[in-house]
KOLTORKE-217635 format. One record per residue (C-alpha): residue number from 1; residue in one letter; chain; x, y, z. Coordinates in nm, 2 decimals. Last residue first. Example, Ala and Ser with C-alpha at 12.3 -4.5 7.8 and 13.67 -1.06 7.14 Angstrom:
BEGIN
resi / resn / chain / east / north / up
2 / s / A / 1.37 / -0.11 / 0.71
1 / a / A / 1.23 / -0.45 / 0.78
// end
This chain:
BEGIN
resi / resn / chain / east / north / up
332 / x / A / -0.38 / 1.54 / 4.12
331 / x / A / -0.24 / 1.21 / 4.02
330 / x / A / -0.36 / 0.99 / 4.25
329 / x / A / -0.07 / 0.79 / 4.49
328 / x / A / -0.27 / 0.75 / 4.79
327 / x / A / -0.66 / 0.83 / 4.66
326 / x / A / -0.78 / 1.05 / 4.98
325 / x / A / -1.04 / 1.24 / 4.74
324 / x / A / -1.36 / 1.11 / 4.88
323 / x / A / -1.21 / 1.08 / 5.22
322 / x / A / -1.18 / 1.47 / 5.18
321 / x / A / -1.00 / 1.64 / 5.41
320 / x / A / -0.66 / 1.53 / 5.28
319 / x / A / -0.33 / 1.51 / 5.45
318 / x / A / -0.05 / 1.71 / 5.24
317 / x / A / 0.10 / 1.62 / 4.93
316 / x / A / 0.26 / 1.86 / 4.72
315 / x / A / 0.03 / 2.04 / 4.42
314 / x / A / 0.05 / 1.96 / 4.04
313 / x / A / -0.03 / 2.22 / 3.86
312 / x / A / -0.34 / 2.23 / 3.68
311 / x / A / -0.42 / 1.99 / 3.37
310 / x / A / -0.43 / 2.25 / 3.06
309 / x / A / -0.77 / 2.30 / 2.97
308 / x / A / -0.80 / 2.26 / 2.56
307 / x / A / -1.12 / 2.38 / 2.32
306 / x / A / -1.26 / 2.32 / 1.98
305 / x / A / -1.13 / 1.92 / 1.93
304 / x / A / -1.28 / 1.81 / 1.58
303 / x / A / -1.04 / 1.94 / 1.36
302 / x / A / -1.23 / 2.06 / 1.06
301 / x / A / -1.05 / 2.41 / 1.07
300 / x / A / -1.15 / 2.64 / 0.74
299 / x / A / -0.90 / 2.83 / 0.52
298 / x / A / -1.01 / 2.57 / 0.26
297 / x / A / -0.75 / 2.60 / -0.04
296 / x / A / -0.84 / 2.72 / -0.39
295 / x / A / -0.77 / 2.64 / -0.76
294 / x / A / -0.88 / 2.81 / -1.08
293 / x / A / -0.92 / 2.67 / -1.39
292 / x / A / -0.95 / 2.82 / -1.78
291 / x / A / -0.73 / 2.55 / -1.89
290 / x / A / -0.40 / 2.62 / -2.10
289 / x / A / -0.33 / 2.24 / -2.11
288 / x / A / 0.06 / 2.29 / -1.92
287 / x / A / -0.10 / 2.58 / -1.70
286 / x / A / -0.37 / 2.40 / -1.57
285 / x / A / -0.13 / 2.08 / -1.49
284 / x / A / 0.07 / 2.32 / -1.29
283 / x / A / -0.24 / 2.46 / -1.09
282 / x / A / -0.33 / 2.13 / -1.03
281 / x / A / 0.01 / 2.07 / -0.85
280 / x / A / -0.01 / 2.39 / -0.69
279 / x / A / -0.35 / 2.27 / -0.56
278 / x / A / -0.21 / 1.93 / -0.44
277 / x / A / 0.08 / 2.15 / -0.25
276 / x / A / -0.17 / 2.38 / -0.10
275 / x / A / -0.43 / 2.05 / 0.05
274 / x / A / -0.11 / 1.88 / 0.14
273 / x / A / -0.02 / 2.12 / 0.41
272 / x / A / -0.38 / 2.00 / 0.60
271 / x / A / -0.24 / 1.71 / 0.65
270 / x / A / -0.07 / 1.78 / 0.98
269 / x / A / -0.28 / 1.98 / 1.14
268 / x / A / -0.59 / 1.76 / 1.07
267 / x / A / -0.45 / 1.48 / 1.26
266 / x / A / -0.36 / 1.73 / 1.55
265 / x / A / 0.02 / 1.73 / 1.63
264 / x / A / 0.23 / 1.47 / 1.86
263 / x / A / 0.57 / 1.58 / 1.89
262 / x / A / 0.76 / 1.29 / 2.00
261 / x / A / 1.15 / 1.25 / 2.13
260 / x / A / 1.34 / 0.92 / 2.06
259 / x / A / 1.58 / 0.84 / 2.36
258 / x / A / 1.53 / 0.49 / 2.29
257 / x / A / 1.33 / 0.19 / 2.34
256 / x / A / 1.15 / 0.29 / 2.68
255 / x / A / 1.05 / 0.59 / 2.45
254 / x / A / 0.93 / 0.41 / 2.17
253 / x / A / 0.71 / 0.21 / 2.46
252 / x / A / 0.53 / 0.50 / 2.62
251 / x / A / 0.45 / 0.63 / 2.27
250 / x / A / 0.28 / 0.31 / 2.17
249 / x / A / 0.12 / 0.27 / 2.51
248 / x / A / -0.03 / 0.62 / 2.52
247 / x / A / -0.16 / 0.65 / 2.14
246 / x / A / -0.02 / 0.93 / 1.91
245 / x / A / -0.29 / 1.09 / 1.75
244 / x / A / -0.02 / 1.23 / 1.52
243 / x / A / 0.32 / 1.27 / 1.36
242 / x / A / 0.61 / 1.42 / 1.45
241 / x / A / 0.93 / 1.16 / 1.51
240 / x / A / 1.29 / 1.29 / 1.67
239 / x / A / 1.65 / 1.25 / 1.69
238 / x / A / 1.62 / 1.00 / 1.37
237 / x / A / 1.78 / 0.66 / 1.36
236 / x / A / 1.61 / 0.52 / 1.07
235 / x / A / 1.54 / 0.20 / 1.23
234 / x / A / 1.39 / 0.34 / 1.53
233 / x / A / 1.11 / 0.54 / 1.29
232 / x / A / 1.06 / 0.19 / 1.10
231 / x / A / 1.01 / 0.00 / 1.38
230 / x / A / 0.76 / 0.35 / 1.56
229 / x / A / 0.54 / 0.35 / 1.24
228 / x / A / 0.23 / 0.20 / 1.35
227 / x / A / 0.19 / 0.51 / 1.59
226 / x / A / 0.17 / 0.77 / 1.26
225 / x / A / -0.19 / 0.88 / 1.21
224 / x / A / -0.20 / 1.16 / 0.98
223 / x / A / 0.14 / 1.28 / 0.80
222 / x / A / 0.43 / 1.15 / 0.90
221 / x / A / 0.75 / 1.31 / 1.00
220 / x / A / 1.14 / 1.15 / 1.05
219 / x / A / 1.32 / 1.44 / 1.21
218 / x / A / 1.72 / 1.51 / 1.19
217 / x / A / 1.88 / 1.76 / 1.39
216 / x / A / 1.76 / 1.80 / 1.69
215 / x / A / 1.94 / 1.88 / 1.98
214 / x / A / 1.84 / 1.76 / 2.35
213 / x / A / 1.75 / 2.06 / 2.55
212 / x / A / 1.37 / 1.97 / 2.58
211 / x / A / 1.40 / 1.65 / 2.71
210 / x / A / 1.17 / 1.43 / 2.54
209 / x / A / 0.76 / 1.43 / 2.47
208 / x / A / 0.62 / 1.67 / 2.32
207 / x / A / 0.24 / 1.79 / 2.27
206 / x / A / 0.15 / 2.00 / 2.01
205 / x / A / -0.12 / 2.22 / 1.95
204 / x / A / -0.42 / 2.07 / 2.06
203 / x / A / -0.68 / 2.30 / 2.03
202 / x / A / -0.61 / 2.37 / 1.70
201 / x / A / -0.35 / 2.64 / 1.49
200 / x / A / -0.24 / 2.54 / 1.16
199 / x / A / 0.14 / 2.45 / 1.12
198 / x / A / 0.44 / 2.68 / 1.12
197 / x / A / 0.36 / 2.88 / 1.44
196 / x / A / 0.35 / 2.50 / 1.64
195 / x / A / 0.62 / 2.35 / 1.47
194 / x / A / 0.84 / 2.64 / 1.53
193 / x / A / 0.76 / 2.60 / 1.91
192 / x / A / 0.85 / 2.23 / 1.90
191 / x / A / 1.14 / 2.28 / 1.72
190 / x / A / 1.26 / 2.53 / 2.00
189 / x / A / 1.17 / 2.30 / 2.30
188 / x / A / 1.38 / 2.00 / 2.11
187 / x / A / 1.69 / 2.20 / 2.09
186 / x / A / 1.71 / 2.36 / 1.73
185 / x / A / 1.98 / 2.19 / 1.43
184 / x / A / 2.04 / 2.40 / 1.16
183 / x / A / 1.89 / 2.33 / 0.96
182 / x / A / 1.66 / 2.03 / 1.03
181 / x / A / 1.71 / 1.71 / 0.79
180 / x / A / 1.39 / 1.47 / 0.71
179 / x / A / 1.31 / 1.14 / 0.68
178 / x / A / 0.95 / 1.14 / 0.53
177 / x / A / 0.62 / 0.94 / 0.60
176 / x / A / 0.51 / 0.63 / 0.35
175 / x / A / 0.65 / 0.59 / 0.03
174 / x / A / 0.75 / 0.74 / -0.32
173 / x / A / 1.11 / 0.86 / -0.38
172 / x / A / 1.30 / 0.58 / -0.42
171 / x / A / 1.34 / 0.59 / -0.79
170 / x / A / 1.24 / 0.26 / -0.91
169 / x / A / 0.94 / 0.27 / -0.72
168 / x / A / 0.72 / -0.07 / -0.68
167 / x / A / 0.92 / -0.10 / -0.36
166 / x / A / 0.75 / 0.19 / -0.18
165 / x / A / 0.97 / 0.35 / 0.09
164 / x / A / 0.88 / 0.33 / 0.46
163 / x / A / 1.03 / 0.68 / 0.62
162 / x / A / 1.06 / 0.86 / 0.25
161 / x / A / 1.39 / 0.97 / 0.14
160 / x / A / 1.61 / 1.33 / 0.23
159 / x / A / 1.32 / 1.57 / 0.29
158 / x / A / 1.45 / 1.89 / 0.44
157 / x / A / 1.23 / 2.07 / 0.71
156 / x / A / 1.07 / 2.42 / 0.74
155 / x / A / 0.81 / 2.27 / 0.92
154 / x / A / 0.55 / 2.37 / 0.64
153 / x / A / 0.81 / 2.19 / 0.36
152 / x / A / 0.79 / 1.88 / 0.62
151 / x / A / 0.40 / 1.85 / 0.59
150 / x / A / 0.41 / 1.89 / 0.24
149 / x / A / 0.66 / 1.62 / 0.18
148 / x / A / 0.44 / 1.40 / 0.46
147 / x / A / 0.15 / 1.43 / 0.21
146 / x / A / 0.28 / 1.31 / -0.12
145 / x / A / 0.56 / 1.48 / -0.35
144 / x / A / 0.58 / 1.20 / -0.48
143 / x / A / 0.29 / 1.02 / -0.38
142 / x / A / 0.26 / 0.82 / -0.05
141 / x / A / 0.02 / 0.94 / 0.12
140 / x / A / -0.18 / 1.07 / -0.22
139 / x / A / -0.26 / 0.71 / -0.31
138 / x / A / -0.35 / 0.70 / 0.09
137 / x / A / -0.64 / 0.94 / 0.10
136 / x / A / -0.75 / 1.14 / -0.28
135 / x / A / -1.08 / 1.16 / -0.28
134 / x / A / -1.27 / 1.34 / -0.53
133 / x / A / -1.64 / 1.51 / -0.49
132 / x / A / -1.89 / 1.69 / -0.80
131 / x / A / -2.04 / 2.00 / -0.73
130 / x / A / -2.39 / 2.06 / -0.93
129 / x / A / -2.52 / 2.26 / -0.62
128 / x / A / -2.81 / 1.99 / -0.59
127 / x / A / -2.52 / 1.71 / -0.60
126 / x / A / -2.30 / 1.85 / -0.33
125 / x / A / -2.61 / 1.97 / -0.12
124 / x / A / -2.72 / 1.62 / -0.11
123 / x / A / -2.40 / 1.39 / -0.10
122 / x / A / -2.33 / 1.61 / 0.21
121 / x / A / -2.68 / 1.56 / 0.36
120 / x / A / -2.60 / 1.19 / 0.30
119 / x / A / -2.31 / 1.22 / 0.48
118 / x / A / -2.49 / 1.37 / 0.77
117 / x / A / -2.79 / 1.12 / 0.76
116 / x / A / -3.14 / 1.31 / 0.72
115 / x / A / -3.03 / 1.37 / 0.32
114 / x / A / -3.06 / 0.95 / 0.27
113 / x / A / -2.76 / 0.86 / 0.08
112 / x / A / -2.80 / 0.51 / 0.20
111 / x / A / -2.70 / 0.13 / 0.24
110 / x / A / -2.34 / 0.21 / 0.33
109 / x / A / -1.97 / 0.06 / 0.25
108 / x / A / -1.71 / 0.18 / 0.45
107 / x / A / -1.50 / 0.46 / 0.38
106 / x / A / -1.78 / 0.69 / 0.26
105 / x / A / -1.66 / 1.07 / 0.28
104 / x / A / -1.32 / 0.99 / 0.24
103 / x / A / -1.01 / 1.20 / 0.38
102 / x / A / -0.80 / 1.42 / 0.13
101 / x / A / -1.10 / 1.63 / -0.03
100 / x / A / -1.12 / 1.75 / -0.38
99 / x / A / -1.47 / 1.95 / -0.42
98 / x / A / -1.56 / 2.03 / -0.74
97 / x / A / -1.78 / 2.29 / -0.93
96 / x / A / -1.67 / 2.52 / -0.67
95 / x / A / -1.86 / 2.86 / -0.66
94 / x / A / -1.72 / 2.97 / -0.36
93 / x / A / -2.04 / 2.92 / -0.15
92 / x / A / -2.14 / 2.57 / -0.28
91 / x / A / -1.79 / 2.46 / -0.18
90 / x / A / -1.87 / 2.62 / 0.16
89 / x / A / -2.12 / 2.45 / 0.20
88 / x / A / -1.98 / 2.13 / 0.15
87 / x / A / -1.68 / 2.24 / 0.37
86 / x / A / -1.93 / 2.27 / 0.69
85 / x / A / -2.07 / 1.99 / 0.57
84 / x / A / -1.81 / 1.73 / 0.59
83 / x / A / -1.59 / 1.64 / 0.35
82 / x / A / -1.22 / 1.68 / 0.51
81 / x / A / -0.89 / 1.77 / 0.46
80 / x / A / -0.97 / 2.07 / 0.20
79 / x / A / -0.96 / 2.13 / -0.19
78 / x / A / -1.15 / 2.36 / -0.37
77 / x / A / -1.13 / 2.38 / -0.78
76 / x / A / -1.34 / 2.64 / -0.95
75 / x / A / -1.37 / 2.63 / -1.38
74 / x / A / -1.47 / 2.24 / -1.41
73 / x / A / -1.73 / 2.16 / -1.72
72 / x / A / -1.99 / 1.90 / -1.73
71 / x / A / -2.09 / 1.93 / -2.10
70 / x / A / -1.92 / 1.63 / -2.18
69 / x / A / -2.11 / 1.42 / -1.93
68 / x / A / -1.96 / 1.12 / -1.87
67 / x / A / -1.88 / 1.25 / -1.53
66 / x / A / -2.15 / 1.41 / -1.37
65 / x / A / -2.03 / 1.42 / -1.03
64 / x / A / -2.00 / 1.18 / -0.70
63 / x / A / -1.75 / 0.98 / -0.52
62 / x / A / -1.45 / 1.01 / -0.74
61 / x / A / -1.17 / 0.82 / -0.65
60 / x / A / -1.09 / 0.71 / -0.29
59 / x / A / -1.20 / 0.44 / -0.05
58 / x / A / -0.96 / 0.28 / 0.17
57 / x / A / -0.93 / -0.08 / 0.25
56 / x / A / -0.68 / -0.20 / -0.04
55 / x / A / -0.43 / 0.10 / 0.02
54 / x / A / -0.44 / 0.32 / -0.26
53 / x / A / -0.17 / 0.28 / -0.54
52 / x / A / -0.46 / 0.13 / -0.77
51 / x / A / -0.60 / 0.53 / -0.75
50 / x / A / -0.34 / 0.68 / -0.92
49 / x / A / -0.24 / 1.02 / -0.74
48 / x / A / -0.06 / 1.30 / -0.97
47 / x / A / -0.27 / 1.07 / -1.26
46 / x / A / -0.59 / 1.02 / -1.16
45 / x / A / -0.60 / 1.41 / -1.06
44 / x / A / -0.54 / 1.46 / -1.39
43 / x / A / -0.82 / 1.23 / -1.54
42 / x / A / -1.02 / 1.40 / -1.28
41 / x / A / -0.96 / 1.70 / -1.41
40 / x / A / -1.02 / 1.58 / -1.81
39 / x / A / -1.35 / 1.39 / -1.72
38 / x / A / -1.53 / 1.73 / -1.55
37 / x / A / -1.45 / 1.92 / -1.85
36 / x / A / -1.18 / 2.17 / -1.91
35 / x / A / -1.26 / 2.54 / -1.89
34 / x / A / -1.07 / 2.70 / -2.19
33 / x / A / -0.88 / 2.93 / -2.25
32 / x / A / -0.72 / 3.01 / -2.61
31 / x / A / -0.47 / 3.00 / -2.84
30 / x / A / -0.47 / 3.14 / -3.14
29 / x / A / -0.32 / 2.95 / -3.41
28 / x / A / -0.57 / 2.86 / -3.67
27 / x / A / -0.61 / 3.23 / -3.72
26 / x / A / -0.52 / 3.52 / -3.48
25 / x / A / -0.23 / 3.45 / -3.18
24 / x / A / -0.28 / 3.53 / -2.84
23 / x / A / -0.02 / 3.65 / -2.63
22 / x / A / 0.01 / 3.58 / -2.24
21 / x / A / -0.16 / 3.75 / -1.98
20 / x / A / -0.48 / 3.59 / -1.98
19 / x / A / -0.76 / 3.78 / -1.87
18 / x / A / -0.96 / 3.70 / -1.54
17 / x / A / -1.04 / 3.35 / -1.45
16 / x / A / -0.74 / 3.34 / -1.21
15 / x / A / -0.49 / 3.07 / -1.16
14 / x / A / -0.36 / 3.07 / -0.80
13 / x / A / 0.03 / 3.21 / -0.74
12 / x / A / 0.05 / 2.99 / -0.42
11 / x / A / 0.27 / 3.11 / -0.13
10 / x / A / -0.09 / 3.10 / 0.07
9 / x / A / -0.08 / 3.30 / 0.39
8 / x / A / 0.08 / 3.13 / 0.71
7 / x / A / -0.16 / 3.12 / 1.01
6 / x / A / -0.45 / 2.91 / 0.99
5 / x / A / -0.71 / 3.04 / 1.19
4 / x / A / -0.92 / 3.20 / 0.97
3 / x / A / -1.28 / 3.23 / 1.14
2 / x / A / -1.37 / 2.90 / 1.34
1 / x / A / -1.16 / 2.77 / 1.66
// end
């Protein structure tokens, strides 16, 4: 699954480091360009996802850089799901003076860096390359817009309130997952079949579960790992739930509940919308401070499933000539 498997070209218009189109102005005036330093992006990224609104067992901020260092300046942005170090090297490839990744590279504590451990071969390249690395997990989860409002804007979805809303927002807009209208309403099969061309392509795809005629017209979605959600999901009354790594007995049970149908996505499928959305919103903040910054989204699939078999047919019972296989009631 390497190459450029994601389907849908950036939308983005992507700040350049070529000439500026608008006027400059002589004297005391002029207005020009600059690369901010490594203190002022991160201060920005602080603030489009504060780090206190992370969950208490996650691990995200800034995991390496030069930051009190004025000199340490920022003019290449990437941003990707995860740090591993296919996207470390590619980082050093680009030209990235910083990496912005949406899962943690150390989310429990460790005793080493050591470069003959994989992260530590990550903190290693990143550091020798002069590349510093941000993380930005749950506070960006439930940011407005967080990671299940990019997810429904690639599904072609309508957000209408977040799935498990924050109560420390006066607004109601922050939270956890997104309940979502679909217009106009598809029968189950279709939906599943846009979500599938809409979102990047893995060995997975999707799985559904449901009957495949039965309309859909609203969708609660959640970005990453979503089986905790299933009261919440019920609650809202929604004709159907995409998410991922949906567990068997969770899913068996939301569909003893109710008539609820599943599409169960790949974990990096489904957050890998937020990586444009969180470079459009850098892009914005760019553009506000006049910084000499440009932003770019990892084309490259760290899912870690490569390859899918689908089961074979299931063939009508017969008598066996195998005692080896003669399993009464073995799914085939």
């Amino acid at each position: 699954m390497k190459g450029d498997p994601l389907r849908a070209e950036s939308r983005r218009t992507r700040r350049g480091t070529g000439p500026d189109p608008r006027p400059r102005w002589a004297g005391s005036l002029a207005r020009v360009s600059a690369q901010p330093t490594l203190s002022e992006v991160l201060a920005a990224l602080d603030a489009l996802w504060p780090r206190e609104r992370a969950e208490q067992w996650d691990a995200v901020g800034t995991v390496c850089g030069d930051v009190p260092n004025p000199e340490a300046r920022v003019g290449r942005v990437l941003f990707a799901v995860d740090p591993v170090q296919e996207i470390a090297d590619e980082a050093v490839r680009t030209g990235a003076d910083l990496l912005v990744t949406h899962h943690p590279l150390y989310l429990r504590g460790t005793t080493t860096v050591a470069a003959d451990t994989f992260k530590g071969r990550v903190v290693h390249t990143l550091i020798r390359n002069g590349i510093a690395l941000h993380v930005a997990h749950t506070n960006a989860d439930t940011a407005d817009p967080g990671v299940s409002d990019a997810l429904a804007s690639a599904l072609g979805l309508r957000v209408t309130g977040p799935l498990v809303p924050d109560g420390t927002d006066p607004a109601g807009r922050r939270g956890l997952g997104r309940i979502c209208a679909l217009e106009p309403a598809l029968p189950l099969a279709e939906f599943a079949q846009q979500a599938a061309r809409r979102l990047p392509v893995t060995a997975q795809g999707i799985r559904v579960a449901g009957e495949p005629d039965r309309p859909v017209r609203t969708v609660a979605v959640c970005g990453g790992s979503g089986d905790s959600l299933f009261d919440a999901v019920r609650a809202a009354g929604v004709d159907a739930y995409l998410t991922a790594d949906l567990r068997h007995h969770p899913a068996s049970e939301a569909r003893e509940h109710s008539p609820l149908a599943l599409l169960d996505a790949a974990h990096f499928a489904t957050e890998w919308p937020w990586c444009e959305q969180a470079a459009a919103q850098l892009d914005a903040v760019a553009e506000r401070h006049g910084w000499d910054l440009r932003t770019d989204v990892s084309r490259t699939v760290t899912d870690p499933w490569t390859a899918h078999a689908p089961s074979a047919p299931v063939q009508p019972a017969g008598p066996s000539t195998d005692p080896a296989h003669d399993t009464p009631g073995a799914p085939n």
